[in-house]
C-alpha positions as CSV (number, residue, x, y, z in Angstrom):
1,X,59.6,7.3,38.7
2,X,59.2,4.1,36.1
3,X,57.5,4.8,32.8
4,X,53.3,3.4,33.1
5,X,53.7,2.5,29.6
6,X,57.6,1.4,28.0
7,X,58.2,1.8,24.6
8,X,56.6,-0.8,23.0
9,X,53.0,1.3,24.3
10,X,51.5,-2.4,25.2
11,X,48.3,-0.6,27.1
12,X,48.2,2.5,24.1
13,X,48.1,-0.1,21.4
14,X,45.6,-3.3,23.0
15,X,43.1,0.0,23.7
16,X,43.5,1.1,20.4
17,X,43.1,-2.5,18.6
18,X,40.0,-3.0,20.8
19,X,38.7,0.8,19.7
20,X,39.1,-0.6,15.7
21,X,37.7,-3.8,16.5
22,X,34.4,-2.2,18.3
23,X,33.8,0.2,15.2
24,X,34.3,-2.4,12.4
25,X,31.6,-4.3,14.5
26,X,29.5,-1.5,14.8
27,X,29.9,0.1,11.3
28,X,29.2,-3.7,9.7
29,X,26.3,-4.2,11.8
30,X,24.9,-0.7,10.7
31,X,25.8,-2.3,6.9
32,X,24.1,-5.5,7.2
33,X,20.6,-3.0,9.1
34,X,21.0,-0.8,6.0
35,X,21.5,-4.0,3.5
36,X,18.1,-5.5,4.9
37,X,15.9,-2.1,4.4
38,X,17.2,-1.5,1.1
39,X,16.0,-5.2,0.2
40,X,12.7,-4.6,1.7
41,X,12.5,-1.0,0.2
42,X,13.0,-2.8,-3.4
43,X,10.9,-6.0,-3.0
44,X,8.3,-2.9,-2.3
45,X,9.3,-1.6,-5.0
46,X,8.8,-4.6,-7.0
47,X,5.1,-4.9,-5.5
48,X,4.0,-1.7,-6.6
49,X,5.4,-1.8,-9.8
50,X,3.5,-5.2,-10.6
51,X,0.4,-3.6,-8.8
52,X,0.7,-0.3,-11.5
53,X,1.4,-2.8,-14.2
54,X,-1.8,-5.1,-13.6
55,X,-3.8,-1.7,-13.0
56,X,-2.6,0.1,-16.3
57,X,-2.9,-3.2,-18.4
58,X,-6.8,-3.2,-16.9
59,X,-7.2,0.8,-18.0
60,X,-6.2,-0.2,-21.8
61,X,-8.3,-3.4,-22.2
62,X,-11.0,-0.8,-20.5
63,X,-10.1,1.7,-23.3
64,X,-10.0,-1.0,-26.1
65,X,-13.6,-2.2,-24.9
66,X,-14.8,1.4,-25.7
67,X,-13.2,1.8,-28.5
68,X,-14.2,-0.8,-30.0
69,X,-18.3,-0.5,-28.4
70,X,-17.8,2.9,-30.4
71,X,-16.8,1.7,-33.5
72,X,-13.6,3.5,-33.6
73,X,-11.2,1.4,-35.5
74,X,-7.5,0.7,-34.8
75,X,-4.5,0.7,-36.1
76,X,-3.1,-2.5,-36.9
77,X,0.3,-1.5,-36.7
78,X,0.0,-0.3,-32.5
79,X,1.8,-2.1,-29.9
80,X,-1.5,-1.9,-28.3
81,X,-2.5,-5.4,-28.4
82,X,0.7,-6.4,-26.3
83,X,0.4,-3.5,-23.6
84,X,-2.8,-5.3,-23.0
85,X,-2.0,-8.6,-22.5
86,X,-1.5,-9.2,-18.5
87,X,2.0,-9.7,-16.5
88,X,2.1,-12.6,-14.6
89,X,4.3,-12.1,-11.0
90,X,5.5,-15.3,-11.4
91,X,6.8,-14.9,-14.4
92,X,8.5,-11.5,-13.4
93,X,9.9,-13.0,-10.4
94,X,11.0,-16.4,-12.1
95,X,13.3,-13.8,-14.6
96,X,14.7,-12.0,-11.7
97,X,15.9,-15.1,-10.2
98,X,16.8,-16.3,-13.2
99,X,19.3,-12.8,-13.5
100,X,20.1,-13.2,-10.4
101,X,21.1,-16.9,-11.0
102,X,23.2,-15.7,-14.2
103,X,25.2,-12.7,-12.3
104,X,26.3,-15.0,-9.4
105,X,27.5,-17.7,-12.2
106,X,29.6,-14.6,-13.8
107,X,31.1,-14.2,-10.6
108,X,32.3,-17.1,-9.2
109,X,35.7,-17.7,-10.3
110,X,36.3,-20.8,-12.2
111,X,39.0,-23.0,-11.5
């Protein structure tokens, strides 16, 4: 009775190859699904922490107001004054860009 598969394993080794090439696809596709939620998870992130920031910026101009309707005076030397001045998302996202923009020039080889 003839050998199905001489030594060379032709059949064995095109079946494996084909296995490999069906799990890189898979495991990269997986990747690329995970890649996607972890961007959305941290331009969520980004949201809420602009959202905490506008809200706790409004809580110490609140707090000044009283302060100051009560005649309590302040010391001049508190970093007060800048926690109350507002953050503008454009501004935030215009310097992530602009990081972004920097770590990508890093990278690129020059030649």
């Amino acid at each position: 009775m003839p050998p199905f598969d001489p030594f060379p394993y032709g059949l064995l080794t095109m079946i494996v190859s084909l296995e490999a090439i069906f799990l890189a696809t898979f495991v990269l596709i997986s990747q690329n699904r995970l890649s996607a939620e972890a961007e959305h998870r941290a331009d969520l992130d980004l949201h809420i922490g602009l959202l905490t920031e506008y809200e706790l910026t409004r809580v110490l101009q609140m707090l000044d107001a009283i302060q100051h309707k009560m005649g309590i005076e302040t010391d001049k030397d508190s970093d007060l004054a800048d926690l109350e001045m507002g953050t503008k998302p454009e501004d935030v996202l215009a310097e992530i860009e602009r990081l972004q923009q920097h770590v990508l020039s890093r990278k690129k080889p020059t030649a």
